[in-house]
KOLLO-856801 format. One record per residue (C-alpha): residue in one letter; x, y, z. Coordinates in steps of 0.5 Angstrom, whole numbers, plus 500, padded with zeros to 3 digits. Each point is the difference from the previous one (the first is absolute). Last residue first. Layout:
<rs>
aXYZ;...
</rs>
This chain:
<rs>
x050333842;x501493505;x497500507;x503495505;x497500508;x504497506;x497500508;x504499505;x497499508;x501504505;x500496507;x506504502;x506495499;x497499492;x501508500;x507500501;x502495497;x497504494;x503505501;x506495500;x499498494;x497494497;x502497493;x496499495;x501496494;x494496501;x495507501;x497499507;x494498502;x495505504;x498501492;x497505495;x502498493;x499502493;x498508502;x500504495;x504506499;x498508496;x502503506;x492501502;x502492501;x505502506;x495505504;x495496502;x503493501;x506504503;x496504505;x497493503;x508496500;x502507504;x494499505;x502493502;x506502500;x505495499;x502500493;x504497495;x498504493;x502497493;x500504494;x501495494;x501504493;x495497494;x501506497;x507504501;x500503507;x502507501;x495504498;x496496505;x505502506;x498507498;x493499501;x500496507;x506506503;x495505501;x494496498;x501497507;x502493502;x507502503;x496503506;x502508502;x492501498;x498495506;x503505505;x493503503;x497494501;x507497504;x503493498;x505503496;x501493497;x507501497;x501494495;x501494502;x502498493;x499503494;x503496495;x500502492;x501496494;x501501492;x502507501;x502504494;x493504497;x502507501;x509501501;x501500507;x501508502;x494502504;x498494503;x507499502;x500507505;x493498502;x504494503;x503504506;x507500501;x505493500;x499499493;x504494499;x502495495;x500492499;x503494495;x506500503;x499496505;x506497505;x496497505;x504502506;x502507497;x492501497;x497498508;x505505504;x498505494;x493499502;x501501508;x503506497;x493503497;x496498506;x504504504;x499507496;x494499498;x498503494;x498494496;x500499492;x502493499;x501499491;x501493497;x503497494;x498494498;x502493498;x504499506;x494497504;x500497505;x506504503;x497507499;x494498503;x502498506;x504507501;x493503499;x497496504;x505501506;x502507498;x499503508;x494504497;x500500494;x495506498;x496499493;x505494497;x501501492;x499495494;x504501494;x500494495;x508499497;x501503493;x507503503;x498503507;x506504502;x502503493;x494500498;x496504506;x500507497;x497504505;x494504497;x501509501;x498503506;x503506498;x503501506;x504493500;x506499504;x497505506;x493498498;x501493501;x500494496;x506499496;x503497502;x498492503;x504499507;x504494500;x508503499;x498505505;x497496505;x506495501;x505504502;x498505506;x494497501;x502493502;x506503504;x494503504;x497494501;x506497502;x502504506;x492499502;x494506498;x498504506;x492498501;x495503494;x501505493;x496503495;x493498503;x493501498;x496506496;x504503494;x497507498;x501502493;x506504495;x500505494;x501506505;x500498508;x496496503;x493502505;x502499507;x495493502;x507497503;x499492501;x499498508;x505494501;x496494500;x502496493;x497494498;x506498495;x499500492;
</rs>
């Protein structure tokens, strides 16, 4: 998920659809960005999902795609250093990676054309749409990593850790699932501790170390450049 600045639109949203906080599109997109878009997004992006495919909100099936592979999904990918990382290592599962950004969603096919994964699909919109398609109990891993901190009091409802989004996701995980969260926010990492067990998780690790097969953003660069330092949480449903 990116740390957006752009001034979200607060006008309530149209029949059947909800607001969305955060940046749809950033700096002009280069030649083959745009080529990226064109023909590789189409062929990666899961159907099914939005109202407009799927007006009855009905479950996606995910067999043809996925086989008997474990699912696990990535919470706002940003550039899709992790979640093209992921992949690659582990060809065994099936991953999904929501995100609505648009040039953070063709920085990931330029990643999926170099390594030629086949193993992964796209939401490129707004995670909720997933929640309310994916079949119940069918997530064995989730990353949330350097989610949108909304740093300001009043903001803090926007935040990813929220039952707004905790509860669905835990209708989603299988038992035992993993729910990993990587942030930098001191504060984030607080509200999640609070908020992420009324969920239904416990906490099995709380560490300023990463996980062993971690591999670091470029938020998290970012944040390490700045003085800020990471911190990692695992949960299990």
């Amino acid at each position: 998920m990116t740390d957006s600045t752009t001034p979200p639109s607060e006008s309530p949203p149209a029949p059947g659809r909800r607001n969305f906080y955060g940046r749809i599109k950033g700096k002009t997109l280069r030649a083959s960005q745009k080529s990226y878009l064109e023909e590789d997004l189409g062929p990666l992006t899961l159907q099914g999902v939005t109202r407009d495919e799927n007006p009855t909100r009905t479950p996606v099936p995910l067999e043809p795609w996925r086989g008997q592979k474990p699912l696990w999904l990535e919470v706002g990918f940003g550039g899709g250093e992790h979640l093209i990382h992921q992949a690659a290592q582990n060809p065994g599962i099936a991953i999904l990676g929501a995100e609505p950004f648009v040039n953070g969603i063709a920085m990931l096919l330029g990643k999926v054309r170099a390594e030629r994964v086949e193993n992964l699909r796209l939401h490129p919109g707004d995670v909720r749409d997933l929640f309310e398609v994916l079949p119940e109990a069918s997530l064995e891993k989730v990353f949330l990593n350097y989610p949108d901190p909304w740093p300001k009091a009043r903001h803090h409802r926007r935040r990813f850790v929220t039952q707004e989004y905790l509860q669905p996701l835990a209708r989603l995980c299988a038992p035992g699932a993993e729910f990993r969260i990587a942030s930098d926010i001191p504060d984030y990492i607080r509200q999640a501790r609070e908020e992420v067990p009324l969920a239904g998780f416990t906490l099995t690790d709380d560490s300023p170390t990463p996980w062993q097969d971690w591999l670091s953003t470029r938020y998290e660069q970012k944040a390490l450049r700045e003085g800020r330092t990471p911190h990692y949480l695992t949960y299990r449903r």
